[in-house]
C-alpha positions, -999 to 999 in steps of 0.1 A, spaced: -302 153 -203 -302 129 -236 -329 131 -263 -347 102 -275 -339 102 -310 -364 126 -327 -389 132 -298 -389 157 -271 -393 130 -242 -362 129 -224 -346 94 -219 -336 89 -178 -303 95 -168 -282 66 -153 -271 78 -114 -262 67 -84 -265 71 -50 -242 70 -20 -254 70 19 -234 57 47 -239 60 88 -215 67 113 -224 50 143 -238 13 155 -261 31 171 -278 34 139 -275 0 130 -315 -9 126 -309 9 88 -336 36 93 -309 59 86 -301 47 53 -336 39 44 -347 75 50 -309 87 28 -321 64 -2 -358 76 -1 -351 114 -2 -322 103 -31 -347 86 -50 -374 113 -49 -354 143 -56 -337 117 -86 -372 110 -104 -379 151 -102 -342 154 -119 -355 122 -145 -328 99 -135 -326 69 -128 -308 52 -94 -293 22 -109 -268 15 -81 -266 22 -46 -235 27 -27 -235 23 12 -207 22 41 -226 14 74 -215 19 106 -182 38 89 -167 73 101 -159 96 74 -140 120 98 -111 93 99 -110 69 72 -109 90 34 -117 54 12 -139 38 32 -154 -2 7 -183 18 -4 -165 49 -18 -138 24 -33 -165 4 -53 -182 37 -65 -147 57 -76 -136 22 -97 -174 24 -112 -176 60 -118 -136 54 -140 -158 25 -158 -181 55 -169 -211 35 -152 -234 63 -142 -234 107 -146 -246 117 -116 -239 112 -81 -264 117 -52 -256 121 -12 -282 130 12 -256 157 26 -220 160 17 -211 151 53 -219 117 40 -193 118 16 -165 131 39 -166 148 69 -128 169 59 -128 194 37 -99 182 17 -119 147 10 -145 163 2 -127 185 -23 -103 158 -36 -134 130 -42 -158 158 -61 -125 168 -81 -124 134 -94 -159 130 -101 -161 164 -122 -128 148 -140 -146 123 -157 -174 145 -167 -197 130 -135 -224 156 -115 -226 154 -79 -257 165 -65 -266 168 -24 -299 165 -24 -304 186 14 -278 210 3 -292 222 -32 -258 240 -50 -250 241 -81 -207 235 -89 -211 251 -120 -212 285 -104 -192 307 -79 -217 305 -60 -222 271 -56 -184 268 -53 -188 287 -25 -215 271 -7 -199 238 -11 -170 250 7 -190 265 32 -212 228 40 -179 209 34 -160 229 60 -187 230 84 -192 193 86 -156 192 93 -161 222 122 -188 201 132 -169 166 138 -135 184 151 -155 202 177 -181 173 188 -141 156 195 -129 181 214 -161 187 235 -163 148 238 -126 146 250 -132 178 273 -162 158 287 -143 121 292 -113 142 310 -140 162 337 -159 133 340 -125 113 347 -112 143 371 -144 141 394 -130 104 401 -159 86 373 -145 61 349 -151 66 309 -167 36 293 -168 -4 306 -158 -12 338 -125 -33 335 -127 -69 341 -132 -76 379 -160 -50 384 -197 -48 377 -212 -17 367 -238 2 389 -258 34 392 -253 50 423 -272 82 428 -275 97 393 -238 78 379 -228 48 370 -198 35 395 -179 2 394 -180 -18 419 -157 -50 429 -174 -81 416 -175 -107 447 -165 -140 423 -137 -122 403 -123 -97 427 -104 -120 447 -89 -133 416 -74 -103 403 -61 -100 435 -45 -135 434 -33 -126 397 -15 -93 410 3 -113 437 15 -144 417 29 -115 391 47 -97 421 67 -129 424 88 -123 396 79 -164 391 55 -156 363 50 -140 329 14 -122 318 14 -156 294 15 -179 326 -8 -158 342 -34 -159 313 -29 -197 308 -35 -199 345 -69 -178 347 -77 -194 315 -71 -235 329 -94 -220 357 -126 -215 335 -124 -175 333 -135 -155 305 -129 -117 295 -159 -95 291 -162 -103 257 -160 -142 266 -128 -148 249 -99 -166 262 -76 -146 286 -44 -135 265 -11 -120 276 -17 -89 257 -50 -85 283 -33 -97 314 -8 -67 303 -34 -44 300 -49 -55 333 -15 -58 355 -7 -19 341 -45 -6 350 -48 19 380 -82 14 383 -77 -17 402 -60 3 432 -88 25 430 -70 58 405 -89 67 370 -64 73 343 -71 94 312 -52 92 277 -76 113 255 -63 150 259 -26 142 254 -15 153 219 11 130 205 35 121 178 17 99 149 48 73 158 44 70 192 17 47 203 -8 53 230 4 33 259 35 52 256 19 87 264 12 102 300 -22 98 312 -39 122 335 -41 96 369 -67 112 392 -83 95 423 -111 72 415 -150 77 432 -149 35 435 -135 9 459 -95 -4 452 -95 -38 446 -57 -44 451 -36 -21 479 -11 7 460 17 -10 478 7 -43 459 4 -23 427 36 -8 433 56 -42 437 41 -54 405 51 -23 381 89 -30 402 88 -62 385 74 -54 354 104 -26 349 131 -46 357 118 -72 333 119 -37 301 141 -43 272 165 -17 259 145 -13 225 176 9 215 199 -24 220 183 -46 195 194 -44 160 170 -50 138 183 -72 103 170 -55 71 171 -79 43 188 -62 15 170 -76 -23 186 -63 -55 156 -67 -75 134 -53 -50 108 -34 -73 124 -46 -106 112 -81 -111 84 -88 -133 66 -119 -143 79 -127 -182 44 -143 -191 21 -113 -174 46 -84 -174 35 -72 -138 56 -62 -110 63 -90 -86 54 -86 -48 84 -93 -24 73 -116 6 98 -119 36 81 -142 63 102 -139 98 131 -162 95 120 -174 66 132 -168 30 123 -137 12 103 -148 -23 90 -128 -51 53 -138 -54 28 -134 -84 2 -116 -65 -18 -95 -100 -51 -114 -82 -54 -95 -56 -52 -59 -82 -80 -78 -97 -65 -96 -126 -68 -134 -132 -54 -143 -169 -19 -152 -155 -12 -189 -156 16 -187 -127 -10 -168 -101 2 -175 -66 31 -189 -75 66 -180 -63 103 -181 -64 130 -177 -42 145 -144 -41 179 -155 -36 181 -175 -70 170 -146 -88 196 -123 -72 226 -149 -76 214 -152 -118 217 -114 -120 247 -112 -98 263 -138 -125 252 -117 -155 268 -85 -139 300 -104 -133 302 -115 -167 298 -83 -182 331 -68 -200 332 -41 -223 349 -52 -256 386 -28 -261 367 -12 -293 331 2 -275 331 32 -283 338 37 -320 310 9 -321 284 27 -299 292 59 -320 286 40 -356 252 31 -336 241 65 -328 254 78 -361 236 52 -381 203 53 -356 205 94 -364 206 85 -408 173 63 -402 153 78 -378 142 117 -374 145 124 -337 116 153 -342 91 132 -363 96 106 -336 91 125 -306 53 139 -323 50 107 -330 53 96 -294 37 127 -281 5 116 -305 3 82 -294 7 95 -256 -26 117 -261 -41 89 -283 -40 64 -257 -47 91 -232 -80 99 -246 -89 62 -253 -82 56 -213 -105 84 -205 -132 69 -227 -129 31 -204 -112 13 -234 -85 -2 -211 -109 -14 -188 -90 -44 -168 -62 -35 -183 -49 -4 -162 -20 -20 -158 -7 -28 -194 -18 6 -204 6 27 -175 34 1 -184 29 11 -220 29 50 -209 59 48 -191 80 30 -220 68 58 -240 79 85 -219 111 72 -217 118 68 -252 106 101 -253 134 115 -225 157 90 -243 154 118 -280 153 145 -259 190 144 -244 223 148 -260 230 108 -256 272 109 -256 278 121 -227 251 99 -206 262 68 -222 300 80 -214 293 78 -176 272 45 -180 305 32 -202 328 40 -168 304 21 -142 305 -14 -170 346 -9 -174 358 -31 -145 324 -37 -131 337 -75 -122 363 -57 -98 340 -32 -86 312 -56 -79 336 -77 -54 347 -50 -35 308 -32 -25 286 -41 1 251 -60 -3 235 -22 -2 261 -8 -27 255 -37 -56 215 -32 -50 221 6 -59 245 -2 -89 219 -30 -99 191 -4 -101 212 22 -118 219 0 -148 187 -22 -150 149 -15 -152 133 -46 -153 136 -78 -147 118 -110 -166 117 -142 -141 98 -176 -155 79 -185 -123 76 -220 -138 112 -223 -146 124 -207 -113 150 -189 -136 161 -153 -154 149 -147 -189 157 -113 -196 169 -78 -185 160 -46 -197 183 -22 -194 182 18 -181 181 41 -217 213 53 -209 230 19 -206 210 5 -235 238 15 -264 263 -5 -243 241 -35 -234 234 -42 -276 268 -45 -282 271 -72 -257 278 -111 -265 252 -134 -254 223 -111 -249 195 -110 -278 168 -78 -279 135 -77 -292 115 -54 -302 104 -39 -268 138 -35 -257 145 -65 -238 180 -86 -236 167 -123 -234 201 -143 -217 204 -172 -247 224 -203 -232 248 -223 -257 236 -255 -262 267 -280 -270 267 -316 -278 292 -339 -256 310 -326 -231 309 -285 -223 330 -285 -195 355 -263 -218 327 -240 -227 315 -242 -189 345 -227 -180 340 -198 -204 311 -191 -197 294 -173 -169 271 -196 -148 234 -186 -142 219 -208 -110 196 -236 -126 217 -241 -152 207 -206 -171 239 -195 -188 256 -166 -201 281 -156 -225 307 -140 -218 317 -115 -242 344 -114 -265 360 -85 -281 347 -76 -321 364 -50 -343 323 -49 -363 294 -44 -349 274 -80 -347 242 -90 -336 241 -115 -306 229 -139 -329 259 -147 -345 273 -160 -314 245 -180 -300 248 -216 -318 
């Protein structure tokens, strides 16, 4: 509770509710209506105030964990938007223990109550530790075993020859005696007949056969155009010849799908539309017409950047986009995380320029004859100015500084700037903490012939070496072109002593390009060639150690 200034009245609390429903059936909202009102009572007793309400009709919290409504009240709760959370029951919030758990975990990590308002506990005590555990696993007892006496029900009820849920298309549905039995439509019945015969054939696809039912004026049961995925269904369905098939007790694999597990066929209480001889000649034909899936190969496109290109202006991550047989681009897609200050949103480049300008850049680099007295005076003269302890509490401060300020909602909209900022420091960080000779020893031995090795790897190979030595990538959507690379810590030593590459101050090697009056064909031939007429210099051998600078005119 929160004083008002010198009084003893007690200013309201800002809360929030959540409710949701499960079921359609529930779909006239009296369910939520009666969540909210019980919320809202038992929140004026606790002098709070509801000032946002948080609903997912019609969605099942037994299988989906981040259902819209849960999603919009976990990004406000991290904005620090309300203190308390109410639910009618925490079976609203998740029907699985471990949601359950994993959700209230988060709330109590940013300092946010959570209240059931049927379930009264108290999470500040063992005991309502306990309880919670208790209701939370009992919801989930609850759902698992209304499942399995569902699916025991569905698979009697489909032994005894009755069919489990709409009739399929052909049939009408009808109680006889105390059950509802299909039985063969006069108008359409002949025409799934027809439909099974032209497929025997062998003359015609389930696409011919739904273009043909659909010139004829037919409809599904939902009034939708007949497809060939539905003529498939339909062509495959033993109900027609008068067997009920059932897939719901059949425990599979979560990578096989479900018209690849045995059903339980039993024989069916209605009349067979189709003869099983007629049924039988149709499945002939549709296993004959089975591909080999083991015989197809299927082409993975192999990107070096993938995961490493940024955009130069925004500094996030690009998307990769491979449409079939199309090109594969890297996209600017920070709109749909919910950011809209980039200029280049939407916009895109093809991922084949990109790789063919870094591809250059690697083949250009050469270690001068002299490295490694050079990248020894570095570390000697980098160990005079700086004190490695001092720097890493220094790091470690500003880690838990920005931390807190995080916590508090200061980088609100800017999550992504603040975890980029994180991880920079974290890696400086590893960078002090390490003896650096001997890391920068091995990185020295991939860069000595690296032109060589590059030529003789496959696509796979020069994506691994790519990722090795680099850590970013910064790619000018405008300019469809490479600005800068920034390399892995451990290459970074050898990367600064290299001849056309100029770093700033957050450790990124922007590729300079010579500019020449008249003709450069000379220097062209020097120099290693970017695509789009980005180039790089190649490096020359130095007895000093000399800034970029000097050779960028």
């Amino acid at each position: 509770m929160i004083k008002a200034n010198s009084s003893d009245s007690l200013l309201p609390i800002p809360g929030a509710a959540y409710i949701r429903y499960s079921s359609e059936m529930q779909s006239d909202s009296f369910s939520l209506d009666a969540q909210l009102r019980q919320i809202k009572e038992q929140a004026e007793r606790d002098n709070v105030t509801i000032i946002k309400v948080y609903s997912d009709p019609a969605q099942s919290a037994y299988r989906k964990k981040f259902r819209p409504g849960i999603n919009a009240m976990r990004d406000d709760a991290k904005r620090g938007l309300f203190k308390i959370l109410y639910v009618h029951k925490v079976d609203r919030l998740a029907r699985r223990l471990e949601w359950s758990l994993e959700i209230v975990h988060e709330l109590q990590s940013l300092n946010i109550s959570f209240k059931a308002v049927e379930q009264p506990f108290d999470l500040r005590t063992p005991e309502g530790k306990l309880l919670f555990h208790l209701v939370s696993s009992l919801g989930e007892f609850y759902s698992d075993n209304l499942s399995k006496e569902t699916n025991k029900g569905k698979l009697e009820r489909s032994t005894q020859g009755f069919h489990n849920g709409a009739v399929p298309w052909g049939y009408i549905s009808q109680i006889q005696g105390n059950r509802k039995m299909g039985v063969p439509n006069p108008d359409k019945a002949p025409v799934v007949v027809e439909m099974y015969e032209r497929y025997s054939t062998g003359a015609y696809s389930d696409l011919e056969i739904a273009e043909w039912l659909t010139d004829r004026g037919y409809l599904t049961n939902r009034n939708h155009p007949f497809g060939k995925d539905t003529v498939r269904d339909m062509l495959c369905n033993t109900y027609y010849m008068g067997k009920i098939r059932y897939r719901g007790m059949t425990v599979r694999p979560a990578d096989v799908s479900f018209r690849s597990t045995t059903p339980r066929v039993s024989d069916g209480k209605h009349e067979a539309i189709i003869s099983e001889e007629l049924w039988n000649r149709c499945q002939a034909v549709r296993a004959s017409r089975r591909v080999n899936v083991k015989s197809i190969m299927k082409t993975v496109r192999i990107n070096l950047l993938q995961g490493l290109v940024v955009c130069s202006h925004c500094g996030r991550r690009l998307n990769i986009q491979t449409p079939k047989n199309c090109a594969t681009y890297y996209r600017e897609n920070s709109h749909h995380r919910g950011y809209h200050d980039c200029p280049y949103i939407g916009q895109s480049v093809r991922a084949e320029v990109i790789d063919t300008q870094v591809a250059d850049l690697i083949r250009s680099i050469h270690l001068p004859d002299n490295w490694e007295p050079i990248v020894r005076q570095m570390l000697n003269e980098q160990r005079d100015q700086v004190d490695p302890e001092a720097e890493r509490k220094e790091i470690r401060g500003t880690l838990r500084l920005m931390r807190e300020n995080f916590e508090r909602g200061l980088y609100e909209e800017e999550e992504y700037q603040y975890w980029q900022k994180v991880s920079a420091l974290k890696e400086k960080l590893a960078l002090l903490e390490r003896t650096p000779e001997p890391a920068i020893n091995r990185a020295a031995k991939t860069l000595l012939d690296l032109r060589s090795t590059w030529e003789n790897t496959t696509q796979e190979e020069r994506k691994d070496l790519v990722h090795v030595m680099i850590q970013e990538v910064g790619v000018d959507l405008a300019a469809k072109s490479l600005l800068w690379v920034k390399a892995r810590p451990d290459y970074e030593p050898l990367f600064s002593i290299l001849d056309g590459l100029r770093l700033d101050s957050e450790r990124r090697y922007w590729i300079e390009s010579r500019k020449v009056e008249g003709n450069n064909s000379d220097i062209e031939e020097d120099a290693g060639h970017m695509s789009n007429g980005v180039k790089i210099l190649l490096p020359v051998s130095h007895n000093t150690l000399t800034s970029a600078e000097e050779y960028i005119q």
